[in-house]
C-alpha positions in Angstrom: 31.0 3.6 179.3 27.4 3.3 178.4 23.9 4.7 179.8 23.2 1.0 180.8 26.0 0.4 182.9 26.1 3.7 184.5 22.4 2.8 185.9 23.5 -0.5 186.6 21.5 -2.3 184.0 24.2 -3.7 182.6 28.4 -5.4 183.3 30.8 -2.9 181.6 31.9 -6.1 179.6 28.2 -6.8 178.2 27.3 -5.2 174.7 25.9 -1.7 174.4 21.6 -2.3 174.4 19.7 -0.5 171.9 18.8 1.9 174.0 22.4 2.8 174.5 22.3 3.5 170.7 20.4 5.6 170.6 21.3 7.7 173.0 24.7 8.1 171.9 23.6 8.5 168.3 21.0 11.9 169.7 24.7 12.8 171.4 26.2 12.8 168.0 23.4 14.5 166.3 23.1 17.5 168.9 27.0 17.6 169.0 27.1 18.2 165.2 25.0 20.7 165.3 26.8 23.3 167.9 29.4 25.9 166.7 33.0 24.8 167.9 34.0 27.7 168.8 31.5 29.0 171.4 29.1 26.0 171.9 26.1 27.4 170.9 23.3 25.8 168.3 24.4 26.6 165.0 20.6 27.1 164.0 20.5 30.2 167.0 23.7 32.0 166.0 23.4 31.6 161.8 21.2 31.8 159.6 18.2 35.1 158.6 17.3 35.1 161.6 20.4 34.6 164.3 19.1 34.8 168.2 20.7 37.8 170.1 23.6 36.9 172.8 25.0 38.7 175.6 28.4 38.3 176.6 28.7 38.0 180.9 32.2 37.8 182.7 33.2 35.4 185.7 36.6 35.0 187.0 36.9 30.7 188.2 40.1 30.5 190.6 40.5 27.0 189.2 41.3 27.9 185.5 43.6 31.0 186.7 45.5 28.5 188.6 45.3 25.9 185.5 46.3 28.0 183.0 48.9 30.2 185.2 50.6 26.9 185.6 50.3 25.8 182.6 52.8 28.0 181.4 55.3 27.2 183.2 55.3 23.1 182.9 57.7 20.9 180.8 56.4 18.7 178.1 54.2 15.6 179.4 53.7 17.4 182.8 50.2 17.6 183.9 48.4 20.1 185.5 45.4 19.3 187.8 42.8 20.7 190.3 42.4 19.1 193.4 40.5 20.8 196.2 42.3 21.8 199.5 41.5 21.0 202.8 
């Protein structure tokens, strides 16, 4: 789905605009140019000159339930999060 039709611009069944384009081209360029392990820009964490980082902790309930479940499933089982009432 495109910027376009997301906004309402556009039918999902029209062709992508220019615009559109573009935008998912800037997606690809930014994309490229983070580290795929920890998401950062590649141009802050290498280099002479790498940016300093500092590592902060959180526990999320929702992946400690994903991934404690996870475990435990059989092949082509999903695991999902929904919220309870």
């Amino acid at each position: 789905m495109s910027i376009s039709t997301l906004r309402g611009e556009r039918k999902p069944t029209q062709k992508w605009t220019q615009k559109d384009r573009l935008i998912a081209l800037a997606l690809t360029v930014y994309e490229s140019g983070l580290c795929k392990g920890c998401g950062q820009p590649l141009d802050h964490t290498t280099g002479e000159r790498p940016r300093d980082y500092s590592v902060r902790e959180y526990h999320c309930s929702g992946c400690y339930e994903l991934e404690s479940r996870t475990k435990k499933h059989e092949p082509g089982q999903k695991v999902y999060l929904f919220p309870e009432e």
